[in-house]
C-alpha positions in Angstrom: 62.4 234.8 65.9 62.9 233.6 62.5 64.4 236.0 60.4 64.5 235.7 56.5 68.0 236.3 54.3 68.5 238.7 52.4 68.2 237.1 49.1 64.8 236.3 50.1 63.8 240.4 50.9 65.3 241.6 47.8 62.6 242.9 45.4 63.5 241.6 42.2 62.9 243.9 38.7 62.9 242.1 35.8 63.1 244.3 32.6 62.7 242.1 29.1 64.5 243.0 26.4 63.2 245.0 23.5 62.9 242.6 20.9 61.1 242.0 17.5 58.3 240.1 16.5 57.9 240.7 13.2 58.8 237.2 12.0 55.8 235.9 14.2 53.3 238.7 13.6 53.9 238.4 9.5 53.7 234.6 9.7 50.6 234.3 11.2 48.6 237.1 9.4 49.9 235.2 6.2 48.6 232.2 7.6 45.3 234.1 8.8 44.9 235.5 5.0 45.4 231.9 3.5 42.7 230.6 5.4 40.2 232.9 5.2 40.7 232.5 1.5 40.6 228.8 1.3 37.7 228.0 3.9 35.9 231.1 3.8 35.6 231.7 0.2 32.2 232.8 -1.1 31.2 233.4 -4.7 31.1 236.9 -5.9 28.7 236.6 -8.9 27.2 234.3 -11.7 26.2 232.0 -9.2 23.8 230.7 -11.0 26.4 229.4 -13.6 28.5 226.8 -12.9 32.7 226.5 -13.2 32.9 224.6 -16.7 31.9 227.5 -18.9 34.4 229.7 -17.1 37.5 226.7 -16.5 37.1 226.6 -20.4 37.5 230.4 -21.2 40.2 230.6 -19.2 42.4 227.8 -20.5 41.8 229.1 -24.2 43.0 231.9 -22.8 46.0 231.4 -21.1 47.0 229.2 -24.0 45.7 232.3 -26.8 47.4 234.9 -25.0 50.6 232.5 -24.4 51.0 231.7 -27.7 50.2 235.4 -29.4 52.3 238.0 -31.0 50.5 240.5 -31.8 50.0 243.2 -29.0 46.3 243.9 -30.9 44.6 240.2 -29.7 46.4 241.2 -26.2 44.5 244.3 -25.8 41.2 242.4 -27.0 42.1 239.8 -24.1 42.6 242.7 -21.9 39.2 244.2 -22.3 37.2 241.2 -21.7 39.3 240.5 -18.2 39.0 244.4 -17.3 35.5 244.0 -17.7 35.2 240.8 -15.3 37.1 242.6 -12.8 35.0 245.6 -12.8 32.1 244.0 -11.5 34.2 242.9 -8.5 34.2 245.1 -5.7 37.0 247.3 -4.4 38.9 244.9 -2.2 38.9 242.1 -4.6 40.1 244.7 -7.4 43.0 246.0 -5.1 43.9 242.6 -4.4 44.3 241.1 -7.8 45.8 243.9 -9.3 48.4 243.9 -6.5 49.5 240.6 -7.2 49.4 240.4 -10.7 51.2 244.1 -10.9 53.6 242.8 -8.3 54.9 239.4 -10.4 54.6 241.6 -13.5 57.2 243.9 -11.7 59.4 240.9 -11.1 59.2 239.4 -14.7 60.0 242.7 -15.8 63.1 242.6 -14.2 64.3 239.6 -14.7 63.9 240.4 -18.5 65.3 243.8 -18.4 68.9 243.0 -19.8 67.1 241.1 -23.0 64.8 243.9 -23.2 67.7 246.6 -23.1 70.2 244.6 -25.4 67.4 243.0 -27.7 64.2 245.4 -27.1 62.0 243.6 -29.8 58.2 243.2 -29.6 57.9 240.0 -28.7 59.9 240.4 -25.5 58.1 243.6 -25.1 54.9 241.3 -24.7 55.8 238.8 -22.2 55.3 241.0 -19.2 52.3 241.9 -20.7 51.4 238.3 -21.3 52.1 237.7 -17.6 49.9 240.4 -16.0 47.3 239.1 -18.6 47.7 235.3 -17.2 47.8 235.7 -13.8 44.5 237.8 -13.8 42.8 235.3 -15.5 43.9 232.7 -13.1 42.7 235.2 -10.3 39.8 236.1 -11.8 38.3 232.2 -12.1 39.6 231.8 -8.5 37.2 234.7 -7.1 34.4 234.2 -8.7 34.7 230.7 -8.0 35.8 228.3 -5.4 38.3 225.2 -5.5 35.1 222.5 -4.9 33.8 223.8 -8.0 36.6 224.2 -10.0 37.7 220.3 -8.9 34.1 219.5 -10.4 35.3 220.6 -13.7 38.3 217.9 -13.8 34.8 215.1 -13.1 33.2 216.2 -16.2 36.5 216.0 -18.2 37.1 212.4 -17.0 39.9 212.8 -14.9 40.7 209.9 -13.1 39.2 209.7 -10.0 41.6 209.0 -7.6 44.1 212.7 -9.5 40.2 214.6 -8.1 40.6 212.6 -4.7 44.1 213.9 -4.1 43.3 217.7 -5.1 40.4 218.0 -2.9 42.4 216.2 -0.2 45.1 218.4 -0.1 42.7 221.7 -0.3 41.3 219.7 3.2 44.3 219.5 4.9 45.9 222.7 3.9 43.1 224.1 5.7 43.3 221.9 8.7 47.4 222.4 8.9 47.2 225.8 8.6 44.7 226.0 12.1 47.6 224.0 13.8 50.3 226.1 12.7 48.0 229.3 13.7 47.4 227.9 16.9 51.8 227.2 17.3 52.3 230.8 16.3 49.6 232.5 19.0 51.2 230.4 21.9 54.5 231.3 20.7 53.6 235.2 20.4 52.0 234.7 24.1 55.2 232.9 25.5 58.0 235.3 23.7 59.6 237.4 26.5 62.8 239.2 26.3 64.3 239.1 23.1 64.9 235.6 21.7 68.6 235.4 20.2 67.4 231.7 18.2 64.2 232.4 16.1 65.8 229.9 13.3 65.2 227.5 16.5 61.7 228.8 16.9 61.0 228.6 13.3 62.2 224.9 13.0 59.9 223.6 16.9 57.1 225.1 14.4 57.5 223.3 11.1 58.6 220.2 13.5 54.9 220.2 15.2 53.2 221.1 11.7 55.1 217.8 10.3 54.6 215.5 12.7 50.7 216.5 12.8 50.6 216.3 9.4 52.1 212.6 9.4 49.2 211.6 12.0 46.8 212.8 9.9 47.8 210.8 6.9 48.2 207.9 8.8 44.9 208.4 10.3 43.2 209.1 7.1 45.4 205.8 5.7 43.6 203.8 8.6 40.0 205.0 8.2 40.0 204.5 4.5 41.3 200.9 4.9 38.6 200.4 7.6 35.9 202.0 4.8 37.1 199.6 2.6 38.2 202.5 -0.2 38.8 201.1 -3.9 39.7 204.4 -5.4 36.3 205.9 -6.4 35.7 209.4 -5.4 32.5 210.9 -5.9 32.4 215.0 -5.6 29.8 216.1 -3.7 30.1 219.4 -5.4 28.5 218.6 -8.6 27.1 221.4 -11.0 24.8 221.7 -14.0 25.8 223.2 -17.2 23.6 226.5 -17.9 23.2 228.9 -20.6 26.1 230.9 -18.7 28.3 228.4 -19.7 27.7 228.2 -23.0 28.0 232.1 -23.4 31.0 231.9 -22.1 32.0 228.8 -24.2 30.9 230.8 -27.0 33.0 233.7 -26.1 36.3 231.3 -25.8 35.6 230.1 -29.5 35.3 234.3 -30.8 38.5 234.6 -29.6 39.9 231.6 -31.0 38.8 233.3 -34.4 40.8 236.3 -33.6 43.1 235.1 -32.8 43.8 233.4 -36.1 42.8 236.6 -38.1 44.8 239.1 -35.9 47.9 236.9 -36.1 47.5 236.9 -39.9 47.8 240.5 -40.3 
């Protein structure tokens, strides 16, 4: 009769350790978040405008508000953006406000000893000035997407091959960001017990995410020397101007004119 050891009969209990996977969880709902806002990105309103009118506005007024002193063309600036954002809808109004309150926050900081020592106006205004900025920025990005704001660069005359670049990259954020997604849900599947290295785990990730990222590009290197590519890029995201944009166009060159009469006083 064949009898077994005992090693064999023991009945073995494995207990994991407790660990952590808070590093795993955050990077891949950042990850998540990032994509859904890149490929997923729908236009909130004015879509029957296209980006040129509004690409305009907003770099008069990032460069109006950048270059003010006067905390009176500020507030004029402010009402015209707190307007835009409340047509938005709850989620996109929690969102920008968080992250433009958020860097606000930290630019406050980092200017608190000038503002305690010095405490003039015009240091007074840079957080505002900040806050004002990055809603702007957020503001164009919601209610438009990147294709269409890439269009605008077309109608300036950019060179062609700058265009090609931008809207390559937006591509392959997209497409690098899946991979990495994908690395992160096999390694939250695979994490048992409590993982002493995740530097280690961290570095096998950005590894796989840079050697995929060199096979693209040398992929995409070899299909556009097969396609015979001589650096012309047409967008296939093309727009026509409408009487949106020249409202809006119109509204940039008001607040030029304020700008020079409010600084004056």
């Amino acid at each position: 009769m064949l009898t077994l050891p005992n090693w064999v009969c023991k009945k073995e209990e494995y207990i994991a350790q407790k660990d952590s996977d808070y590093f795993i969880t955050k990077s891949l709902l950042g990850i998540i978040r990032m994509l859904r806002q890149l490929r997923f990105h729908k236009q909130v309103k004015f879509k029957c405008s296209s980006s040129v009118g509004a690409t305009i506005l907003s770099i008069i007024i990032i460069i109006l508000c950048a270059c003010s002193h006067k905390s009176a063309f500020l507030l004029c600036i402010s009402a015209l953006l707190f307007i835009l954002l409340s047509i938005l809808d709850g989620k996109n109004i929690f969102r920008l406000l968080k992250h433009s309150i958020a860097i606000t926050f930290l630019s406050s900081l980092v200017l608190f000893p000038a503002i305690y020592f010095y405490g003039n106006s015009t240091i007074l205004l840079i957080p505002v000035k900040t806050f004002l900025i990055l809603l702007s920025i957020g503001l164009l990005t919601t209610y438009y997407n990147w294709h269409s704001i890439l269009d605008v660069m077309n109608k300036f005359h950019v060179p062609t091959i700058i265009v090609f670049i931008f809207d390559t990259t937006l591509r392959y954020i997209v497409l690098l960001g899946e991979t990495a997604q994908q690395i992160l849900y096999s390694l939250k599947i695979r994490s048992i017990g409590k993982n002493k290295q995740k530097s280690k785990a961290l570095g096998g990730v950005m590894g796989v995410v840079f050697q995929k990222s060199k096979k693209m590009s040398e992929e995409m290197f070899q299909a556009m020397c097969c396609r015979c590519f001589t650096g012309s890029y047409s967008n296939l995201h093309k727009q026509k101007l409408t009487y949106i944009d020249f409202i809006m166009f119109l509204i940039g060159v008001i607040y030029c004119w304020l700008f020079f009469v409010l600084e004056r006083v």
